[in-house]
Every structure is written in C-alpha cells, then in structure tokens.
C-alpha positions as CSV (number, residue, x, y, z in Angstrom):
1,X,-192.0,26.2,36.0
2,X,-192.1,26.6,40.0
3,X,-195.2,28.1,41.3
4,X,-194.2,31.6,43.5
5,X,-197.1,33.2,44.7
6,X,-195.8,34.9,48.2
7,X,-199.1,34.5,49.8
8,X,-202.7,33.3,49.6
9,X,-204.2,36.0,47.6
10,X,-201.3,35.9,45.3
11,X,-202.2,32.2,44.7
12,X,-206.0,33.1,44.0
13,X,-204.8,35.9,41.5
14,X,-203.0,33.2,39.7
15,X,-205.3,30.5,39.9
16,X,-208.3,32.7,38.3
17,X,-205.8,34.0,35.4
18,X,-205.3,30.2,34.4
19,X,-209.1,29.9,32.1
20,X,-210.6,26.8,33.6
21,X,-214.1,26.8,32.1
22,X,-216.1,23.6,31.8
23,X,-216.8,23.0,28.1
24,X,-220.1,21.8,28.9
25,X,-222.9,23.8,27.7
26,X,-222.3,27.5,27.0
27,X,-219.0,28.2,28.2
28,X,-218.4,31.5,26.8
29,X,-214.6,31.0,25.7
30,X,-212.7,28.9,24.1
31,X,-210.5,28.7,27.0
32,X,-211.8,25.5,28.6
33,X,-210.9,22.3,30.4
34,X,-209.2,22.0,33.2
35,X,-205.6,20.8,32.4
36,X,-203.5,24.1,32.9
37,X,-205.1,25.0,36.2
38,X,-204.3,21.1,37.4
39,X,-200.7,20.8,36.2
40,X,-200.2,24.6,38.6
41,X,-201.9,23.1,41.3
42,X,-199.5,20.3,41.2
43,X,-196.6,22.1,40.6
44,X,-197.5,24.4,43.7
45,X,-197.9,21.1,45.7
46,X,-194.9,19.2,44.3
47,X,-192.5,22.4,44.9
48,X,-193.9,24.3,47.6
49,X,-195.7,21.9,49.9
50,X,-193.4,18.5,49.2
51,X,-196.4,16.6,48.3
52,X,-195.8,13.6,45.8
53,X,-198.6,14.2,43.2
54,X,-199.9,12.9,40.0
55,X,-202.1,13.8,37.3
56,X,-205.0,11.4,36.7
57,X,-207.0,11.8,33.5
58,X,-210.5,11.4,33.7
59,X,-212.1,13.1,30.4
60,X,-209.3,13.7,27.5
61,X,-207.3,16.3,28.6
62,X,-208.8,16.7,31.6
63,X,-207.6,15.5,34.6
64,X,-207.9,14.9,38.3
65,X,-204.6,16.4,40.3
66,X,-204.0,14.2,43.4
67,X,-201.2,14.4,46.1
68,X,-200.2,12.5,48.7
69,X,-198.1,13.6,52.2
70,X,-195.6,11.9,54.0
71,X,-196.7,10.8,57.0
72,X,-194.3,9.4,60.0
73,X,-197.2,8.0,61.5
74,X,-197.2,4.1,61.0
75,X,-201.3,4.3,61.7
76,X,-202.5,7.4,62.0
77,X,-205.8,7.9,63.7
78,X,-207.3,9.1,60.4
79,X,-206.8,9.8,56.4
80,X,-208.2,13.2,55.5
81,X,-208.7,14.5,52.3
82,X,-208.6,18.6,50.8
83,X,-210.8,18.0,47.8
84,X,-211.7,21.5,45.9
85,X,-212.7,21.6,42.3
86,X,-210.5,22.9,39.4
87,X,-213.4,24.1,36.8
88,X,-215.9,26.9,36.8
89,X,-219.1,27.7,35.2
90,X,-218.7,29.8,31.7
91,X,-218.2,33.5,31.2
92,X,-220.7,34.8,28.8
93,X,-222.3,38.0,30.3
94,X,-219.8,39.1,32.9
95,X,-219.2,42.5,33.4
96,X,-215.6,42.6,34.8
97,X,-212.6,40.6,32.9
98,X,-213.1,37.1,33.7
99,X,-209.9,36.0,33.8
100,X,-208.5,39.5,35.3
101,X,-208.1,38.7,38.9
102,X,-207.9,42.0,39.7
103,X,-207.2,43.2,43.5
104,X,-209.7,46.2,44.7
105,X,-212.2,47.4,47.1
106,X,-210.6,44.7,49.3
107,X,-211.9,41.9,47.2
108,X,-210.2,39.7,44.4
109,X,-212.1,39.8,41.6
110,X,-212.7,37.0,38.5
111,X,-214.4,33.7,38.1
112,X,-213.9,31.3,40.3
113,X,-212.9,34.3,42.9
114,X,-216.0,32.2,45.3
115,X,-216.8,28.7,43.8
116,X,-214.2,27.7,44.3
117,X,-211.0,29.1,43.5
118,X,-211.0,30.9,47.0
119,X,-211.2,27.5,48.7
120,X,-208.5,25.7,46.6
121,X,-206.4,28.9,47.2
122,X,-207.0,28.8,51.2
123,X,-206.3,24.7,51.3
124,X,-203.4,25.1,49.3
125,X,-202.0,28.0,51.1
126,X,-202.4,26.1,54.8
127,X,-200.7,23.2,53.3
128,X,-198.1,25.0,52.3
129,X,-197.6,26.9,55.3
130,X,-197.7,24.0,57.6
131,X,-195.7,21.3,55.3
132,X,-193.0,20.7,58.0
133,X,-195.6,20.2,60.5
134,X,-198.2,18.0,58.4
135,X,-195.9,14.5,58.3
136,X,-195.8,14.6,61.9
137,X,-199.5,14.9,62.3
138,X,-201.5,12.4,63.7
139,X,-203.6,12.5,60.0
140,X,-202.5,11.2,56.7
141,X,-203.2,14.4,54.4
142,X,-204.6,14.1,51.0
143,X,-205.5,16.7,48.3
144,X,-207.6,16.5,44.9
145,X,-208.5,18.8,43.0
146,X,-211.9,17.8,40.7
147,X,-212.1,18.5,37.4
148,X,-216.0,18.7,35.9
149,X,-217.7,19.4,39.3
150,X,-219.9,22.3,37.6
151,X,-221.3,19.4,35.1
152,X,-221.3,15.7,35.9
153,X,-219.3,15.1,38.7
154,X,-216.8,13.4,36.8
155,X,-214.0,14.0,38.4
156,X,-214.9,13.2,42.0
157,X,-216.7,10.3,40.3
158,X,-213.6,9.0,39.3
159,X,-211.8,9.6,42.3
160,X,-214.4,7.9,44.2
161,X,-214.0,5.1,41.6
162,X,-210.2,4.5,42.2
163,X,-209.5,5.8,45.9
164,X,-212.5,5.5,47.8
165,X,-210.6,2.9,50.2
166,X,-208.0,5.7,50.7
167,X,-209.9,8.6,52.9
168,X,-211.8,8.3,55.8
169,X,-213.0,12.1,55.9
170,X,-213.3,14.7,53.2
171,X,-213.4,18.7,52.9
172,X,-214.7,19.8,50.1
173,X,-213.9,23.1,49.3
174,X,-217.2,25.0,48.3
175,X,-218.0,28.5,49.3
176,X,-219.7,28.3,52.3
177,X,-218.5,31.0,55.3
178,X,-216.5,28.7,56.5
179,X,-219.4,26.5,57.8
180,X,-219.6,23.1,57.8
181,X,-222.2,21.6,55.1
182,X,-222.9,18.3,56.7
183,X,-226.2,17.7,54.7
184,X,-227.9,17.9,50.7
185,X,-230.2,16.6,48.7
186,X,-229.5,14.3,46.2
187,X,-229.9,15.9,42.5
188,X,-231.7,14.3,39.6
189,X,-232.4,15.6,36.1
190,X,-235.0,13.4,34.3
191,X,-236.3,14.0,30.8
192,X,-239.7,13.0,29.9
193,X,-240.4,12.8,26.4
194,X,-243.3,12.4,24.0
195,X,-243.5,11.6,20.3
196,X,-246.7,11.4,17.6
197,X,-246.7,12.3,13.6
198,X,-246.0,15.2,11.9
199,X,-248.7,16.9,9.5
200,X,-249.4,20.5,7.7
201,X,-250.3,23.0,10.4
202,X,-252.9,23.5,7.8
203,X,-254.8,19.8,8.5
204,X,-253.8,19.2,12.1
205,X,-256.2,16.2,12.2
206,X,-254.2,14.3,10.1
207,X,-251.0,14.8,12.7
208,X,-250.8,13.4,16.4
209,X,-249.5,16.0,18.4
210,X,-246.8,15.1,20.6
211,X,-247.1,18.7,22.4
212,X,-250.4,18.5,23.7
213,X,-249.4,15.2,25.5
214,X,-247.2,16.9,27.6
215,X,-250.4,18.3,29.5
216,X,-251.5,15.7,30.9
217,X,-247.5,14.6,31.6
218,X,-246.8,17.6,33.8
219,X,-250.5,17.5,35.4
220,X,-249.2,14.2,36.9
221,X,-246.2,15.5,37.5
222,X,-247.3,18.0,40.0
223,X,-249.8,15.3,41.4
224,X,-246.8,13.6,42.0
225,X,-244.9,16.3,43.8
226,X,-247.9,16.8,45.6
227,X,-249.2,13.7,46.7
228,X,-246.3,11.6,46.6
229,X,-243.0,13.6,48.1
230,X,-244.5,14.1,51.6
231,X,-244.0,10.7,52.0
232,X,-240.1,10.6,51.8
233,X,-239.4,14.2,54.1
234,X,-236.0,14.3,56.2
235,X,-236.0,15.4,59.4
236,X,-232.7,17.0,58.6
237,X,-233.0,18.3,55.2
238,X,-236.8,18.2,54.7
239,X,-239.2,17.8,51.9
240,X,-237.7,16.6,48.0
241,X,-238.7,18.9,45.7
242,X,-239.9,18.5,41.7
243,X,-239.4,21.6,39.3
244,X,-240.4,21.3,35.9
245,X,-237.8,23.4,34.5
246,X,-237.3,23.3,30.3
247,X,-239.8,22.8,27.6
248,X,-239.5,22.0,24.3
249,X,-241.1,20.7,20.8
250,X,-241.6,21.5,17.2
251,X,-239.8,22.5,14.7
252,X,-242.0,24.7,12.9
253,X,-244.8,27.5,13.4
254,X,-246.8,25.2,10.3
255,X,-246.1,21.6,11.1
256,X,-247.7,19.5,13.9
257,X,-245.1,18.5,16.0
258,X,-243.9,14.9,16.2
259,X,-241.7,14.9,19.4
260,X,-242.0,17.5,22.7
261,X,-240.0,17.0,26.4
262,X,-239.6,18.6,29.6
263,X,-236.8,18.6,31.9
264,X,-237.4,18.0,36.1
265,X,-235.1,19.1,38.0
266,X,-235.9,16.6,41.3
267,X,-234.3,17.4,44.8
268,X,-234.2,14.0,46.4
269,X,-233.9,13.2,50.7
270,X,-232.1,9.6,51.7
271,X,-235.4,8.2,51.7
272,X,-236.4,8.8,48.1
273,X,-232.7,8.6,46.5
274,X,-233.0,5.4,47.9
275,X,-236.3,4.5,47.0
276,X,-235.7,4.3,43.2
277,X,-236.5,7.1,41.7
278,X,-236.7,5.8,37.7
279,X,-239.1,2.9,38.8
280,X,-241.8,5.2,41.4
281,X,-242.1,7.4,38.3
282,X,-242.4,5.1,35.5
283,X,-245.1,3.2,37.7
284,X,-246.8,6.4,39.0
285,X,-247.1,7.6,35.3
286,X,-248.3,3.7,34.2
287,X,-250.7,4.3,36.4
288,X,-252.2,7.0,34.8
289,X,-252.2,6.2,30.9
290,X,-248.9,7.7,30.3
291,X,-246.9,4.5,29.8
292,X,-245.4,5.9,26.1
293,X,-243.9,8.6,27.9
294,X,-240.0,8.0,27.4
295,X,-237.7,8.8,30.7
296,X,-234.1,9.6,30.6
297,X,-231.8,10.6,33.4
298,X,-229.9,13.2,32.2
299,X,-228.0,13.9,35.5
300,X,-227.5,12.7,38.8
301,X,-225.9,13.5,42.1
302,X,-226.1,11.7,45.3
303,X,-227.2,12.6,48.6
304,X,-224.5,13.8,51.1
305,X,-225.8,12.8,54.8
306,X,-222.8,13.0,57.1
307,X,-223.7,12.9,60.6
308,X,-223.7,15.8,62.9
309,X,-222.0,13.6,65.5
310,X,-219.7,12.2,63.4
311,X,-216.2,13.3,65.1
312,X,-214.4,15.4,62.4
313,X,-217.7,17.2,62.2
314,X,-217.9,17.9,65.9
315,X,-213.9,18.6,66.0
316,X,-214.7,21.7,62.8
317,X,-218.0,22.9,65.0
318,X,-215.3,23.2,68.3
319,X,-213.6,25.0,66.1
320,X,-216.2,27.8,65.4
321,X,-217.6,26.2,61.8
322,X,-221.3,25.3,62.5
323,X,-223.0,22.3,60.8
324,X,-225.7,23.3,58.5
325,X,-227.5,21.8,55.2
326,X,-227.4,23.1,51.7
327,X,-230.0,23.2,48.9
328,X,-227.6,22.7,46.3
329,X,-225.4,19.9,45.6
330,X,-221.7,19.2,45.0
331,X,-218.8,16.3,44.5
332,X,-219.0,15.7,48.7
333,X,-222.1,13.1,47.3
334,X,-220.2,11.7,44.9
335,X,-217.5,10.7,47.8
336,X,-220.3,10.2,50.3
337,X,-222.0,7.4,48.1
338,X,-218.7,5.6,47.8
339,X,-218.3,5.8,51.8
340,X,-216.5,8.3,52.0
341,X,-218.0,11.1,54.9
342,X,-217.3,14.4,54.4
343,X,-218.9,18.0,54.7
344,X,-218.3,21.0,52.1
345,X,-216.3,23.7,53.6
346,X,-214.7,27.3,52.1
347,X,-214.4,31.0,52.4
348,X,-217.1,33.2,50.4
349,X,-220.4,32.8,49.9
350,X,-222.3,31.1,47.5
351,X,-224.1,34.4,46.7
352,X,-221.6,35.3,44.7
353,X,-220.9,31.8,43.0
354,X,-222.1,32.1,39.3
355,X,-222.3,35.8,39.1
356,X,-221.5,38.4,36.6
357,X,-219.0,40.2,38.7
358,X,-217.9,37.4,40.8
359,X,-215.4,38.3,43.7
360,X,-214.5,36.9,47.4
361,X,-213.4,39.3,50.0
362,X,-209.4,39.2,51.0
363,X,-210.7,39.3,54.9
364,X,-212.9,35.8,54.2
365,X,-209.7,34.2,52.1
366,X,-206.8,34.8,54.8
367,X,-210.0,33.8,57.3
368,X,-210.3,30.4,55.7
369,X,-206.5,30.0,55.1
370,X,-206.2,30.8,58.7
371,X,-209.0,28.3,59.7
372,X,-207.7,25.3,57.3
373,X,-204.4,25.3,59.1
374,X,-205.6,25.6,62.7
375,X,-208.1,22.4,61.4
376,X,-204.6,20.6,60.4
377,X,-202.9,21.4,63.6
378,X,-205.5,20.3,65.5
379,X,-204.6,16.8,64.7
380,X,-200.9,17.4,66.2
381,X,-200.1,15.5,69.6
C-alpha cells in the first residue's frame, strides 16, 4: 500500500487512526505495539520522500523505522537526524474516540494528536515536500522513528546502540511550541524494599513487620533530598529532585506483613547522574542502619545537556525557536549519552500530551511543518 495523505494534517489523521499504544502498564486496548504505525511511516518515506528505509526490530514485533537520504555531498558539513517516537501512552479514560482523528474546532483530535504524532506528521511532511531539494543539501538527512519512548526508551536505546557513529545532531520530535529543549534532567526510578515475617494480625509480636520499616526508610529519604541534593544543583537546570511516589505492602487486613516498598521517582542534574546514584544511596542509607533495605532500578533515563552555543542550536534560535530546559525527559538522553547532541523540538504543547481529550491545533501543525523545512533549507548553499 502507498501512503496518500495530500497534506500534513491528512498525515496526522492517518497516523492517530493506526492504534499505537505501548503495551506497558495499563494500556487501555488491545491495540498495542508499534508495528503498523512503523511499516506506514516507512512506506510514506520509501514512496513519497525517496528515502531508503528499513525496519529494525527492537522488542518482538516492535520495531524501530529508520531511513536514510541520498546525499550528492561527498562530505557534507553535518549528519542530522528527524527522530520522533511511534508509541503513545494508553487510552483508558478518554472522552473522545481515541483513535478517531477527528478534524474540528480547528484542531485534530486523538491520541498522539500532541506527543507526538503532530511532530512525526510535521517532520515527515517537510521531508516530503523538500525531497528534490534535500540530496543537494549541505546535510546528510536521517529519520527514525522510536518505538517504546513512553516506557523504557528502548527504541532510541537501540538506535543509539547501533548508529550512534552515524549522527552528529538530532531533533527529536516532542511537543514543545516549536522551541528548542536544549536541557533535562536525567530520570531515575529506584525501588526500595523491605522484608520481615508474617504472623496473625491477632499476635503481631510474633511477626516482624516489614511496613513499619519503611518509616524510618523514607525519613532518610527526605534527609537525603534535603541535605544531600543541594550539593549537585545546575546552573542551567537547577536543583535534582526526589519524590516518593508509590507505596505498597501486605497482603491482608489480618496478617503482619512480610515484605513493603516505595517507588522514588529522582530527577537527577549532570553532576549527580554522574555521581553514581546506586552507590550515594546505598552508602547514605548504610550509614543510617538501613543496610537490609533492598534497591532496584526500575527505570532510567539520561541527562540531555546540549550546549546553548552549540551551532545547530544557535542556527534553530536564528530561526525564531528559543533554547529552553524541560522537567521531563525523553529519548534526546538516550542519543545524548551515546554522543549524540540534540534538542527536542515539535508543534503543540505538552499540556495536552497525556490527556483525556488530547488534540493539537492545525495553525501549530502547518507552523511546525513550515518551520522543519525552512530548518532543512537552511543548510542549502
């Protein structure tokens, strides 16, 4: 099948009627994984922007779509890459049909409409518009499009994995207003559990409680937020952060429970990503009896730290896209930590990312499409 949309909000409409929820967690649907949305994504490149691509599988059934342009350029001056993701979060509890793209009220309307649909729609659509031009461009182009970026990262994880030697700047599409996010945090989520011995609720001195050690846990938790995190503040992106953010333990209202944990979710600067993160809080807990309290790392995400005079940056900011930091956290520090500089760039805002009713305005998508494809001509000579 060729891919036909006649223009970019077209594309969107399509690309939020093809389900592409992440399977992790509670998706909502059965309609998961990322495969359908990646094979049109390269078919739309193959046919309609004369990009060589190929589908590389990451998870079963879930797969990375790359492609690669001609470029007449022996050496070109630099190897960019397009690099939005193809998943979304799940569906349970929206209010409009998720997969409906519908077209009202000047907005298209769906999941993925603003994270980040919108963006892959606007990249695509430039690229498509400006195929003749891009082979004589003074830039080897690149796309990928990310599978798992809503949980895990595996997909620009991968790609970093296999290509990292291959880009020298990325764009990552993420709903942003079309600014340039040159900056996060890096992401970590730790789980600190507990364990002692079950008993009737009915002789609780016979049991060992597992819950009540989780008081003084998250007491030196917060000391540790407190006293600790000053120490590793940005001047960019400013002070880490430690939320204690699940709790759980027992089994039953009548039996002492055996095993409790809590779940941190821990914003991390340079300094502290660096720092090793594992190792300060085993020894800060050590320090303070705790040492049978089990970590895990449950999750991780690097830091994303791209200069603000790095010269792609400075060449999107002449354009009108401002360099700012986000709080959250996305596949650019995945590519970052594997050399690869880049910022995360896209139409829409992340205020609607996630949301029951989640929608992007036409205006902001034909802005974006309109901004990705002055940003390739601007490498033209």
């Amino acid at each position: 099948m060729t891919s036909s949309p006649t223009g970019v909000v077209d594309l969107l409409r399509d690309l939020i009627a093809i389900p592409s929820v992440n399977p992790d967690g509670d998706p909502g649907t059965d309609q998961t994984g990322e495969l359908a949305c990646a094979e049109y994504v390269a078919d739309f490149l193959r046919h309609r922007c004369g990009a060589e691509t190929v589908l590389e599988e990451v998870l079963p059934g879930r797969p990375n779509v790359i492609a690669r342009f001609a470029c007449d350029r022996a050496e070109p001056s630099t190897r960019l890459l397009f690099g939005p993701h193809l998943d979304t979060v799940g569906v349970g509890g929206m209010t409009i049909p998720p997969f409906g793209a519908e077209l009202r009220d000047g907005r298209v309307w769906g999941r993925g409409a603003s994270d980040t649909k919108g963006s892959m729609a606007a990249m695509l659509w430039a690229l498509h518009q400006h195929r003749d031009l891009i082979p004589k461009l003074d830039a080897q182009i690149a796309f990928a499009g990310f599978m798992s970026e809503e949980s895990g990262q595996d997909g620009s994880r991968d790609f970093a994995k296999r290509h990292a030697g291959e880009v020298d700047f990325a764009l990552v599409g993420e709903p942003t207003g079309m600014d340039a996010v040159h900056a996060h945090k890096a992401s970590w989520w730790i789980e600190f559990s507990t364990s002692g011995r079950a008993a009737h609720g009915a002789r609780p001195e016979l049991g060992d409680n597992a819950i009540l050690k989780l008081v003084p846990l998250i007491q030196a938790l917060e000391a540790f937020a407190h006293d600790r995190l000053p120490a590793y503040d940005d001047a960019v992106l400013g002070r880490a952060t430690l939320s204690i953010n699940q709790c759980q333990g027992g089994t039953r209202a009548n039996i002492v429970p055996d095993r409790a944990s809590i779940i941190v979710d821990l914003r991390a600067t340079p300094a502290l990503h660096s720092a090793g993160i594992p190792s300060l809080l085993r020894s800060w807990l050590d320090q303070r009896g705790l040492s049978e309290t089990k970590i895990r790392i449950i999750g991780e995400s690097p830091v994303l730290h791209t200069p603000v005079d790095h010269p792609i940056v400075q060449r999107l900011n002449g354009m009108g896209s401002r360099p700012v930091t986000a709080p959250w956290f996305c596949d650019a520090g995945w590519l970052a930590g594997a050399g690869i500089p880049g910022v995360a760039i896209g139409p829409g805002s992340i205020d609607q990312a996630h949301t029951k009713d989640e929608w992007i305005l036409v205006s902001d998508l034909e802005a974006g499409t309109e901004f990705f494809g002055s940003f390739l001509k601007s490498f033209a000579f």
